[in-house]
mmCIF file as gemmi writes it, N, C-alpha and C atoms, coordinates in Angstrom:
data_model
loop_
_atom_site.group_PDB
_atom_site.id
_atom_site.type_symbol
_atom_site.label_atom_id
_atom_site.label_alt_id
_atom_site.label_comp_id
_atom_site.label_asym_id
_atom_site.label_entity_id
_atom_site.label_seq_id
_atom_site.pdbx_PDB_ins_code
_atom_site.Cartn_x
_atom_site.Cartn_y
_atom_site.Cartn_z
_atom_site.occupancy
_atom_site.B_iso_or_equiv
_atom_site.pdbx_formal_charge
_atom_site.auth_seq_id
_atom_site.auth_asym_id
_atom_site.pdbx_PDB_model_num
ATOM 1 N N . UNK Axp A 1 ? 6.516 7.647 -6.76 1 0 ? 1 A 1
ATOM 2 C CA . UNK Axp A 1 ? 6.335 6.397 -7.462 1 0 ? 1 A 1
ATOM 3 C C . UNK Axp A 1 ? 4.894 6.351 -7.976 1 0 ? 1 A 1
ATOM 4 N N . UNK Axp A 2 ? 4.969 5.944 -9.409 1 0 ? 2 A 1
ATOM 5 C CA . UNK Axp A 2 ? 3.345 6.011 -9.69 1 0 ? 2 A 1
ATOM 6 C C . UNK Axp A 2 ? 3.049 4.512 -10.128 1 0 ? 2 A 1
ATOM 7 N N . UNK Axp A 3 ? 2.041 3.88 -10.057 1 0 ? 3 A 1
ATOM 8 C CA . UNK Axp A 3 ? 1.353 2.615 -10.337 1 0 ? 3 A 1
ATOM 9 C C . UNK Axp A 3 ? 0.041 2.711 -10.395 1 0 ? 3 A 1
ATOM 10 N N . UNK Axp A 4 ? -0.193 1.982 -11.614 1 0 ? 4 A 1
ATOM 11 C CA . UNK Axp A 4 ? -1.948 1.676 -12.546 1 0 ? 4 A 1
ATOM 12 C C . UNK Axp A 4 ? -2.25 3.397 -12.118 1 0 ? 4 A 1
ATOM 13 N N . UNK Axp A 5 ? -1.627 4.731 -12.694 1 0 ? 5 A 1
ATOM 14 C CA . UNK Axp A 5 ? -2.179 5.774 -12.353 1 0 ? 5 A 1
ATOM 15 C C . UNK Axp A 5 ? -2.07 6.335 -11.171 1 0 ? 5 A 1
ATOM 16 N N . UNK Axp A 6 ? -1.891 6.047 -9.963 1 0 ? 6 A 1
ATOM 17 C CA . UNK Axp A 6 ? -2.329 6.407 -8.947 1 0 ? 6 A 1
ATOM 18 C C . UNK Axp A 6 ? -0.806 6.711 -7.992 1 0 ? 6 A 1
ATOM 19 N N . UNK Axp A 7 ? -0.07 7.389 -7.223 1 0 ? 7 A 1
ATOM 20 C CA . UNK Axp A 7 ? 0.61 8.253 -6.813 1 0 ? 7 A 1
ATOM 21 C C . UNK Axp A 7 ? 0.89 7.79 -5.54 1 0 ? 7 A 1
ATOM 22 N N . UNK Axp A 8 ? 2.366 6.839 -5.482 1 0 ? 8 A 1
ATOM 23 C CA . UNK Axp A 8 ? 2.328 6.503 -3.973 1 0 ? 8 A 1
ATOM 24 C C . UNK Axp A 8 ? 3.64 8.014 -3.413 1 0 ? 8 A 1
ATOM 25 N N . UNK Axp A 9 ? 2.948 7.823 -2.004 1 0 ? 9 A 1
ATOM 26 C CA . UNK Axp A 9 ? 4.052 9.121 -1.451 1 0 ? 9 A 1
ATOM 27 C C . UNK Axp A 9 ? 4.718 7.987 0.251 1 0 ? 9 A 1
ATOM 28 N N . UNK Axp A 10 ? 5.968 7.908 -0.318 1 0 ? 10 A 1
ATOM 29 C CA . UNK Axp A 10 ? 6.574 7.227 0.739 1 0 ? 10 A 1
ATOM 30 C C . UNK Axp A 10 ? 6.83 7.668 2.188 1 0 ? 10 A 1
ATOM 31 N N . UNK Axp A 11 ? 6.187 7.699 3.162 1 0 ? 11 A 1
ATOM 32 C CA . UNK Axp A 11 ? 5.537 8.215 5 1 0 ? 11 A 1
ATOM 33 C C . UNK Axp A 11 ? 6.611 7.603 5.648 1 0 ? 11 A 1
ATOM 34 N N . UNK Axp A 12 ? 7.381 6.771 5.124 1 0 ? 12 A 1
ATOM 35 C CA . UNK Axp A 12 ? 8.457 5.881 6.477 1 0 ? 12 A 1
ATOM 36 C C . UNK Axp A 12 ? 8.939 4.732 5.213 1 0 ? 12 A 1
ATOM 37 N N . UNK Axp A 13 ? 9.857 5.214 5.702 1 0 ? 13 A 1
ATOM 38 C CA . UNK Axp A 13 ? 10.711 3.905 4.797 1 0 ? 13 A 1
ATOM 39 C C . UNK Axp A 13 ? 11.474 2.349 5.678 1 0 ? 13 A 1
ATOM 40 N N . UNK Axp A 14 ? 11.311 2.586 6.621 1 0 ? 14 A 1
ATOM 41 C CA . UNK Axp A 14 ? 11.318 1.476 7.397 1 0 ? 14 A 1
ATOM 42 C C . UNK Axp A 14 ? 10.62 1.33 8.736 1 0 ? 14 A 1
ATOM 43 N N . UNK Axp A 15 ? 10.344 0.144 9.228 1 0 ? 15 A 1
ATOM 44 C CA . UNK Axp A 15 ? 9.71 0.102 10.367 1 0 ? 15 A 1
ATOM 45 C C . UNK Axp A 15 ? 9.004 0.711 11.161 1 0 ? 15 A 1
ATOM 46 N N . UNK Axp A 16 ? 7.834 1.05 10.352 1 0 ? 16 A 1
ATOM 47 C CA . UNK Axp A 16 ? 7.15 0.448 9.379 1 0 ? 16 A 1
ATOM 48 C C . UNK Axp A 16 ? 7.359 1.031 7.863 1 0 ? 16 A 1
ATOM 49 N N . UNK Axp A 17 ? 7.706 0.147 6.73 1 0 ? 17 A 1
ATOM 50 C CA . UNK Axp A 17 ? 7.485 1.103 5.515 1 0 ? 17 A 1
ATOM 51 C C . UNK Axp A 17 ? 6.175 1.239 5.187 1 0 ? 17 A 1
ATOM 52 N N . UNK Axp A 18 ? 5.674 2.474 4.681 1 0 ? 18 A 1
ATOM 53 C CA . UNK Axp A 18 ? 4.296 3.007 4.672 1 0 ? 18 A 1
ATOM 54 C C . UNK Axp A 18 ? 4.425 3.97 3.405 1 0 ? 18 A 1
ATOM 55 N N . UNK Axp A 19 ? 3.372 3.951 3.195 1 0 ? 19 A 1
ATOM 56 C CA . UNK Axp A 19 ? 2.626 4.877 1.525 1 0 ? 19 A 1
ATOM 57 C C . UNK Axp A 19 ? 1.557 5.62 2.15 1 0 ? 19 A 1
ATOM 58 N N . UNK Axp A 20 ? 1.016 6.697 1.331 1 0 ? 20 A 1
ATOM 59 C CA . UNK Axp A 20 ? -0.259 7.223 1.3 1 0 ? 20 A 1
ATOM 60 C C . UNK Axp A 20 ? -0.173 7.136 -0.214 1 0 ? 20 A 1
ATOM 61 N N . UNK Axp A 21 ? -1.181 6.548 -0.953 1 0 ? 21 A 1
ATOM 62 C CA . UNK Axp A 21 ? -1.906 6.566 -2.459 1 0 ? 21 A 1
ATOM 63 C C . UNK Axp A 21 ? -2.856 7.375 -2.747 1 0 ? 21 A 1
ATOM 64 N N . UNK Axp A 22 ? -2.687 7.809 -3.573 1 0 ? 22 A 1
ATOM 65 C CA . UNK Axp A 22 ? -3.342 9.342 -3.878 1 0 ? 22 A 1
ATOM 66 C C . UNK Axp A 22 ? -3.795 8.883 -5.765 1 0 ? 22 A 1
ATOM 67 N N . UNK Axp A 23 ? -5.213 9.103 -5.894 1 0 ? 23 A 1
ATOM 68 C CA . UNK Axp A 23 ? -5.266 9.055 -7.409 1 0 ? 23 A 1
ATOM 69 C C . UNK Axp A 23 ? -6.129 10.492 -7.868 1 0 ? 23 A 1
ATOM 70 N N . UNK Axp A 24 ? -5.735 10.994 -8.287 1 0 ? 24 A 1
ATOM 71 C CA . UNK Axp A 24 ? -5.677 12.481 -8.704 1 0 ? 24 A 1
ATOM 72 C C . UNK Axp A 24 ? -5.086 13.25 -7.433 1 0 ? 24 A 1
ATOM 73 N N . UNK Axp A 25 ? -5.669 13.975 -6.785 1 0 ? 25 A 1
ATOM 74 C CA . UNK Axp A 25 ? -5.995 14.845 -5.056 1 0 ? 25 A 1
ATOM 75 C C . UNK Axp A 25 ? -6.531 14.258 -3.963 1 0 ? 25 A 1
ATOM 76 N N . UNK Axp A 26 ? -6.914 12.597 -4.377 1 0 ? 26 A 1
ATOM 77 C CA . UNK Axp A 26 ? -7.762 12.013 -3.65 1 0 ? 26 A 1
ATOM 78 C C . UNK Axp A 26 ? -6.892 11.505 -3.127 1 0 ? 26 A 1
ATOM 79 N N . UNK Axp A 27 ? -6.472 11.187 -1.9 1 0 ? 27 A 1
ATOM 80 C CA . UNK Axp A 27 ? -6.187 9.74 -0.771 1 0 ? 27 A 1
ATOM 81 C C . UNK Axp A 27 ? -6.934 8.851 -1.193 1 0 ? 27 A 1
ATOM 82 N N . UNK Axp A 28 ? -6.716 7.497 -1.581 1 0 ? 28 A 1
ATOM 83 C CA . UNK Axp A 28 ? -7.559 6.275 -1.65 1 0 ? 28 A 1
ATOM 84 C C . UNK Axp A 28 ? -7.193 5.321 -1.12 1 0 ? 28 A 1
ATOM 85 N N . UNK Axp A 29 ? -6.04 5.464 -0.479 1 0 ? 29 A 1
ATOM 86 C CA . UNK Axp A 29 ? -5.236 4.752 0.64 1 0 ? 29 A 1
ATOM 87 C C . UNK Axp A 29 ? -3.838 4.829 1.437 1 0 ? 29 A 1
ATOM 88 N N . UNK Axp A 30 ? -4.113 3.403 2.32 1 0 ? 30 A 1
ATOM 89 C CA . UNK Axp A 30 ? -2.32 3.7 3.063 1 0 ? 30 A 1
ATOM 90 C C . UNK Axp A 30 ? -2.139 2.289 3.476 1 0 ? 30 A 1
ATOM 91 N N . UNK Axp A 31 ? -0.887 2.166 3.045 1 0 ? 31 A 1
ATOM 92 C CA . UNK Axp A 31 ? -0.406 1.236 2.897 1 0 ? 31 A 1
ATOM 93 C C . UNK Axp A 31 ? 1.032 0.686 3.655 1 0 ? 31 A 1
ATOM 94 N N . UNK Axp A 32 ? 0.856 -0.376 4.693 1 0 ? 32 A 1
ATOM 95 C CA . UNK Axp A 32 ? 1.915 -0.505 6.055 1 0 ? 32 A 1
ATOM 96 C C . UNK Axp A 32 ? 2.186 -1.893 6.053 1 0 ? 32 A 1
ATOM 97 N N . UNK Axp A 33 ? 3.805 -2.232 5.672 1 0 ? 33 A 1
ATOM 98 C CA . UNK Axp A 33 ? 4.205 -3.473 6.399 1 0 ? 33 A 1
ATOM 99 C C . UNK Axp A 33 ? 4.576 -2.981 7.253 1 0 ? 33 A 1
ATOM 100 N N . UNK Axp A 34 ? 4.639 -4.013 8.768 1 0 ? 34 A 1
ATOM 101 C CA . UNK Axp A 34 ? 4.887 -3.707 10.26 1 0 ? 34 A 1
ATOM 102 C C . UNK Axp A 34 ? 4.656 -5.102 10.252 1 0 ? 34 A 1
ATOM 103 N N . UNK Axp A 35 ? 6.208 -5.867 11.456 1 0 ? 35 A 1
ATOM 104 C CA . UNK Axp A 35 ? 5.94 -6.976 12.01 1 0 ? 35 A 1
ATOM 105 C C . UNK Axp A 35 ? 5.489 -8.246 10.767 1 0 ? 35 A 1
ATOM 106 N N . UNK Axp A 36 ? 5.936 -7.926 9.485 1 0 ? 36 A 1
ATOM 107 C CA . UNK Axp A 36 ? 5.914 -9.388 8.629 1 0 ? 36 A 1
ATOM 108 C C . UNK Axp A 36 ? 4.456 -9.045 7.694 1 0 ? 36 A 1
ATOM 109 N N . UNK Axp A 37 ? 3.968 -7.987 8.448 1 0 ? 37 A 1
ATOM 110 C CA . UNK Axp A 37 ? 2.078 -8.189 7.756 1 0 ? 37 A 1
ATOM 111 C C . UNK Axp A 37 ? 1.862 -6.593 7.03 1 0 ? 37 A 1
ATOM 112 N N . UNK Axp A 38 ? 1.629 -7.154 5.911 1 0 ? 38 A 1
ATOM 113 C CA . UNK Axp A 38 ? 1.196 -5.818 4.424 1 0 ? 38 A 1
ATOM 114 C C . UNK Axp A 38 ? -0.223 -5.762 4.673 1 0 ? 38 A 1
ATOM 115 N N . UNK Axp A 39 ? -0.584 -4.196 4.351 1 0 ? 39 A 1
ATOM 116 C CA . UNK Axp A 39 ? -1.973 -4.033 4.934 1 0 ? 39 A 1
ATOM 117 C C . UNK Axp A 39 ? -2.358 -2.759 3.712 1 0 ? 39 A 1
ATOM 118 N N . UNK Axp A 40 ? -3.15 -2.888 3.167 1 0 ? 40 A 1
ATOM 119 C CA . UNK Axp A 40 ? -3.985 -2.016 2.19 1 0 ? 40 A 1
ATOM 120 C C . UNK Axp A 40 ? -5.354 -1.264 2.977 1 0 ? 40 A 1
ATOM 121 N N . UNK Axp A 41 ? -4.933 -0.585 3.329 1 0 ? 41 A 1
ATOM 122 C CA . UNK Axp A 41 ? -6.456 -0.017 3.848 1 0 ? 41 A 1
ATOM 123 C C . UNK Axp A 41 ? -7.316 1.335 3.079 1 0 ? 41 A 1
ATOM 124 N N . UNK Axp A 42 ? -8.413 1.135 2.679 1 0 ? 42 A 1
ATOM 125 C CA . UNK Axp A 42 ? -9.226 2.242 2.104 1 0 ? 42 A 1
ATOM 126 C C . UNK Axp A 42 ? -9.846 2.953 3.062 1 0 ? 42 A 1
ATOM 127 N N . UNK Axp A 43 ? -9.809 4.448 2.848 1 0 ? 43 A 1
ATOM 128 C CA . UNK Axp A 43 ? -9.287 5.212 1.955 1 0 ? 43 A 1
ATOM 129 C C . UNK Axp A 43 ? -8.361 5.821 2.821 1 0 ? 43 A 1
ATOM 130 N N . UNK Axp A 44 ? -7.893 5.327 3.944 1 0 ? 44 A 1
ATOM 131 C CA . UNK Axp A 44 ? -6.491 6.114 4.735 1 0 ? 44 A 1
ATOM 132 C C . UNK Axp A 44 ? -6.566 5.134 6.279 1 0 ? 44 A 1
ATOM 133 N N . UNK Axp A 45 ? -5.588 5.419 6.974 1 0 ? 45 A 1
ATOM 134 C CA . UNK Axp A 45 ? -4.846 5.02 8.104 1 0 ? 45 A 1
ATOM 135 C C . UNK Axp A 45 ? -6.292 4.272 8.708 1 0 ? 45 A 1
ATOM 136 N N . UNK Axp A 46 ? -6.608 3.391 9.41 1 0 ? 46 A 1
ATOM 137 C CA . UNK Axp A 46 ? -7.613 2.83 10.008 1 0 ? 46 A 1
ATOM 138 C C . UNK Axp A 46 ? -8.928 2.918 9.391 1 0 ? 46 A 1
ATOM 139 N N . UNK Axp A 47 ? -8.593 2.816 8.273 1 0 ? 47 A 1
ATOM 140 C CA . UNK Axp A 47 ? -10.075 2.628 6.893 1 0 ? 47 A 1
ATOM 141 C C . UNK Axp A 47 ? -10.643 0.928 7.058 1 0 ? 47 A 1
ATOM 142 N N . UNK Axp A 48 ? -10.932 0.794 5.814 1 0 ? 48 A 1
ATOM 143 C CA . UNK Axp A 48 ? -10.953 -0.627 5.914 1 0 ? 48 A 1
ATOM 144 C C . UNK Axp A 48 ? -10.451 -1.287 5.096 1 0 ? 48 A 1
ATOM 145 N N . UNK Axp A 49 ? -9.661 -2.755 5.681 1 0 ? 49 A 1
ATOM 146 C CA . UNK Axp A 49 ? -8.625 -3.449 5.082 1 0 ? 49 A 1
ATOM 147 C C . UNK Axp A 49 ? -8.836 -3.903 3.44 1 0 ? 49 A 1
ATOM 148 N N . UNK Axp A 50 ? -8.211 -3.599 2.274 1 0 ? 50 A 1
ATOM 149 C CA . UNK Axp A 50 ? -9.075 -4.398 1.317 1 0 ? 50 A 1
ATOM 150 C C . UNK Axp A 50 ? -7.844 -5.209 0.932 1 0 ? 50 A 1
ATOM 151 N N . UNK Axp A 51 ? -6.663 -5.15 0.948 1 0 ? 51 A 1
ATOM 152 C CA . UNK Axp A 51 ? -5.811 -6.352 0.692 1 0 ? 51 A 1
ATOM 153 C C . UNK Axp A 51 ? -5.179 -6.83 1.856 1 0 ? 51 A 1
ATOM 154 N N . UNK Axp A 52 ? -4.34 -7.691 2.055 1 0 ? 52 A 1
ATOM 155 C CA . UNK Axp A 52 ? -3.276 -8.275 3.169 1 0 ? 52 A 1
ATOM 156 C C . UNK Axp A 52 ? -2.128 -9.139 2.461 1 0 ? 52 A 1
ATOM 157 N N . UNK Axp A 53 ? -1.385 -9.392 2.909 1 0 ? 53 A 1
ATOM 158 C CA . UNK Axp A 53 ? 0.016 -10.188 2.721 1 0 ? 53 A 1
ATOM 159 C C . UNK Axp A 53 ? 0.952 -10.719 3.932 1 0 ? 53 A 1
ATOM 160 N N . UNK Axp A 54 ? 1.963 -11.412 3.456 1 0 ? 54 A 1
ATOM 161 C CA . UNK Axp A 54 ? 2.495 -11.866 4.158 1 0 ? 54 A 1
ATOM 162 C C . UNK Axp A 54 ? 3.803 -11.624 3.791 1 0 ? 54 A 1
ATOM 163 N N . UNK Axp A 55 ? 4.591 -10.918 3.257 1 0 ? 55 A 1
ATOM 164 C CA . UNK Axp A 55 ? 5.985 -10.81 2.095 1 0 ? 55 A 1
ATOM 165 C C . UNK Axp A 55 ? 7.135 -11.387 3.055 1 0 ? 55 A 1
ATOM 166 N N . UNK Axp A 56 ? 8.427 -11.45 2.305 1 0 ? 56 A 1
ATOM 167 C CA . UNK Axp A 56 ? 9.281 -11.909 3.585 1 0 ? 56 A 1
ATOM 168 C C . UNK Axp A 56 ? 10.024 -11.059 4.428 1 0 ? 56 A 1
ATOM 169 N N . UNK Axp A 57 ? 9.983 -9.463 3.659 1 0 ? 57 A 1
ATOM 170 C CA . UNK Axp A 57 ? 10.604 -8.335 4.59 1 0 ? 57 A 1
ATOM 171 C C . UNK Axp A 57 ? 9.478 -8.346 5.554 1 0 ? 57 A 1
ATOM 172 N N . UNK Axp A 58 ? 10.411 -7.744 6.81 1 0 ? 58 A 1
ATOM 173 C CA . UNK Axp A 58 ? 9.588 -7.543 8.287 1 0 ? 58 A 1
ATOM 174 C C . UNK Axp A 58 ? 9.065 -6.592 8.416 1 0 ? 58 A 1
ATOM 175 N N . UNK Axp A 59 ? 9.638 -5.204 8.088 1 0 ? 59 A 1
ATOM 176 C CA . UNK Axp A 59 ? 9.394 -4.102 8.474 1 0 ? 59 A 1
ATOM 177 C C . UNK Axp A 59 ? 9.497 -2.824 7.41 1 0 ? 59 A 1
ATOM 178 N N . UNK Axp A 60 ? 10.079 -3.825 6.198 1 0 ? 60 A 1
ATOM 179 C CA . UNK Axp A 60 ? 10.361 -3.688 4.96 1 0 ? 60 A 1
ATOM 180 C C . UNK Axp A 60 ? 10.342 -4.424 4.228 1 0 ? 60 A 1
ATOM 181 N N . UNK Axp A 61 ? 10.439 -4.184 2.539 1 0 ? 61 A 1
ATOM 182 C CA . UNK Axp A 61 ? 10.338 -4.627 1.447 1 0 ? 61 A 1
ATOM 183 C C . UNK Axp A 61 ? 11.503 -5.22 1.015 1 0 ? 61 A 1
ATOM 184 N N . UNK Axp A 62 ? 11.533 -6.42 0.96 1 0 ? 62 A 1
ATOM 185 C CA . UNK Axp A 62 ? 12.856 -7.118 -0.094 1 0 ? 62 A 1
ATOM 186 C C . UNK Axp A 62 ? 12.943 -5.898 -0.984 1 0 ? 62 A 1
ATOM 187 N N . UNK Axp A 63 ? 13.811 -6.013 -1.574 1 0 ? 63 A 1
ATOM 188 C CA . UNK Axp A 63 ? 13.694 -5.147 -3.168 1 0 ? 63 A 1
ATOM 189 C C . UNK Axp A 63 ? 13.003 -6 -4.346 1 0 ? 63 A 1
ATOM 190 N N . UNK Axp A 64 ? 13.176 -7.238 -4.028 1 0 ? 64 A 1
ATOM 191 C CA . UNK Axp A 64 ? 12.662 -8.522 -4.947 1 0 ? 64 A 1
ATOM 192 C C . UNK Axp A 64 ? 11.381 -8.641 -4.668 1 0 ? 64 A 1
ATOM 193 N N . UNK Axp A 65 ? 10.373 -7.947 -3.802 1 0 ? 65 A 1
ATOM 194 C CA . UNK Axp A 65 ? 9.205 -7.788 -3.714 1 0 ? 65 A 1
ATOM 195 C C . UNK Axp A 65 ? 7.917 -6.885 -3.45 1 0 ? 65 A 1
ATOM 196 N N . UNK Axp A 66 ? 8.956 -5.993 -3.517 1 0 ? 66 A 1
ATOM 197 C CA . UNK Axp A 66 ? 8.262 -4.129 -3.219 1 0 ? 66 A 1
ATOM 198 C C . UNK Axp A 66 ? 7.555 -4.263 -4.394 1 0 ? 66 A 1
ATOM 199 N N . UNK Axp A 67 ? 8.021 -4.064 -5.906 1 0 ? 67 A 1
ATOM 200 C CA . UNK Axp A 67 ? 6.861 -3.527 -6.838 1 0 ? 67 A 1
ATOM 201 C C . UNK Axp A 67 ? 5.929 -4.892 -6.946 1 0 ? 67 A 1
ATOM 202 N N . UNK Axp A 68 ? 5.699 -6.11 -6.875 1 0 ? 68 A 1
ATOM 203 C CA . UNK Axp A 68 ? 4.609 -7.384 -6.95 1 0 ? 68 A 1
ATOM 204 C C . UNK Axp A 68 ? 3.486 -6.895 -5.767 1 0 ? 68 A 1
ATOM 205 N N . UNK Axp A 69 ? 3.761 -6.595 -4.185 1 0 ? 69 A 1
ATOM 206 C CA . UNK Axp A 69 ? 3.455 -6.351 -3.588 1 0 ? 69 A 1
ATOM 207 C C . UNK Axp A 69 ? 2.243 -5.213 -3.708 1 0 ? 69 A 1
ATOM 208 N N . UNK Axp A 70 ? 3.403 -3.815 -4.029 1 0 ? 70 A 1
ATOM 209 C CA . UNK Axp A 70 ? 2.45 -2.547 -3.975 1 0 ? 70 A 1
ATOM 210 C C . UNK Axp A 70 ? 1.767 -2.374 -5.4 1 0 ? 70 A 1
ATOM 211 N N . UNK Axp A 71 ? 1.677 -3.384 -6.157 1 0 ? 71 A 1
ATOM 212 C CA . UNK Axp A 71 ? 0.971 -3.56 -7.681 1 0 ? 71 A 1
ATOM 213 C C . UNK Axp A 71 ? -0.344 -4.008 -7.169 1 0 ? 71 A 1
ATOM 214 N N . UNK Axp A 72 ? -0.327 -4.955 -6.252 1 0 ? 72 A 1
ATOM 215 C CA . UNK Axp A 72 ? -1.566 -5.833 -5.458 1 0 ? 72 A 1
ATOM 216 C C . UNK Axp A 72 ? -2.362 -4.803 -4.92 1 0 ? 72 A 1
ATOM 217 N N . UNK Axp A 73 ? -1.595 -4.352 -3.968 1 0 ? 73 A 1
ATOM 218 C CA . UNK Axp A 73 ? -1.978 -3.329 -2.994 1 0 ? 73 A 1
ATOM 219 C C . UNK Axp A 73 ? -3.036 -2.229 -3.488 1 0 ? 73 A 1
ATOM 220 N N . UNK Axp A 74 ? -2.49 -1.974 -5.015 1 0 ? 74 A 1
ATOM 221 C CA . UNK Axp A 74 ? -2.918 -0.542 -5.746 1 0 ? 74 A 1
ATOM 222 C C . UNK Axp A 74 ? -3.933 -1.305 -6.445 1 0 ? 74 A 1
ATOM 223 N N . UNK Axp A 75 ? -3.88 -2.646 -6.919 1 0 ? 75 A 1
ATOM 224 C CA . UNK Axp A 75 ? -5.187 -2.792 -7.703 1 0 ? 75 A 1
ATOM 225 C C . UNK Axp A 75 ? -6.634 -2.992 -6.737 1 0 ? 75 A 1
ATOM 226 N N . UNK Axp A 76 ? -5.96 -3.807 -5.803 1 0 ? 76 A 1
ATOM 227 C CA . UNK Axp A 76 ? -7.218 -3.767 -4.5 1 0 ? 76 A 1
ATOM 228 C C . UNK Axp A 76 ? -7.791 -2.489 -4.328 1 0 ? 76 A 1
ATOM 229 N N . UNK Axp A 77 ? -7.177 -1.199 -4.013 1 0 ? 77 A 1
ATOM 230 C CA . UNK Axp A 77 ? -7.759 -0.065 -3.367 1 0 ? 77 A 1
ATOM 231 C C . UNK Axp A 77 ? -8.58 0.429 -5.152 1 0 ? 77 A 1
ATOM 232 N N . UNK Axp A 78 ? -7.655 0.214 -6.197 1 0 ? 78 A 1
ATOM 233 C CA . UNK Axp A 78 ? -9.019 0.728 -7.133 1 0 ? 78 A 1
ATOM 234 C C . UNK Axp A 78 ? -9.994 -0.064 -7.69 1 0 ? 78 A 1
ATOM 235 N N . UNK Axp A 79 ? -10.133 -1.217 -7.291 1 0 ? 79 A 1
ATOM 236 C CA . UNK Axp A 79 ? -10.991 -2.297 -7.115 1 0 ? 79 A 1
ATOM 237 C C . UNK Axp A 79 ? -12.105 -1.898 -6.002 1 0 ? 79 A 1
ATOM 238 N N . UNK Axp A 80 ? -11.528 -1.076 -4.932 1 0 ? 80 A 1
ATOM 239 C CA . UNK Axp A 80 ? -12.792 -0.423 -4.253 1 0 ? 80 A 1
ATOM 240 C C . UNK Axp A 80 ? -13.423 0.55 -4.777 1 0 ? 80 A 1
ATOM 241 N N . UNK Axp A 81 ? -12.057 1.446 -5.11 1 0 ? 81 A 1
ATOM 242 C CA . UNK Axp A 81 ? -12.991 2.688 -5.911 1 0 ? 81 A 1
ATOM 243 C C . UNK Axp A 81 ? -14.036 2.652 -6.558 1 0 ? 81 A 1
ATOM 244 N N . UNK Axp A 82 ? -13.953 1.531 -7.079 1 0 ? 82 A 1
ATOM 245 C CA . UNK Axp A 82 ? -14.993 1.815 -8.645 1 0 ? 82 A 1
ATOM 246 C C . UNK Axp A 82 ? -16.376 1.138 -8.042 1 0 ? 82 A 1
ATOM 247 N N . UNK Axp A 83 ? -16.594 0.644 -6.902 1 0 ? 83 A 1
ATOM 248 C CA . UNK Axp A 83 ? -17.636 -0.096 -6.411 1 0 ? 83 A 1
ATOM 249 C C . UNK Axp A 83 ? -18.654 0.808 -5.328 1 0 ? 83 A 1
């Protein structure tokens, strides 16, 4: 799946669903709902948080809110990049 450029690779598709974002070769993040709470972290697994959410899947993504969600998710982490 690609968004604003950047290359999500799907790690778990449920409980927790999880991404690693990749923009070129780079990791620039990972990305985990678990337990109700969406978590953007730069630049990988226990980085630091730059977005959060609350969506209404638990452990997963509605389908009615996966791409709004990981659109957020992806502009936050290149919102770090560039800083």
């Amino acid at each position: 799946m690609d968004i604003q450029g950047c290359k999500l690779v799907q790690t778990c598709s449920t409980y927790p669903e999880q991404y690693d974002v990749f923009k070129g070769k780079v990791q620039i993040g990972y990305l985990r709902l678990r337990y109700g709470e969406f978590t953007a972290e730069y630049p990988d697994c226990d980085g630091e948080t730059v977005y959060t959410a609350e969506p209404e899947g638990d452990g997963y993504f509605m389908d009615s809110e996966r791409d709004f969600y990981l659109e957020k998710a992806v502009c936050a982490l290149l919102s770090k990049c560039e800083h």
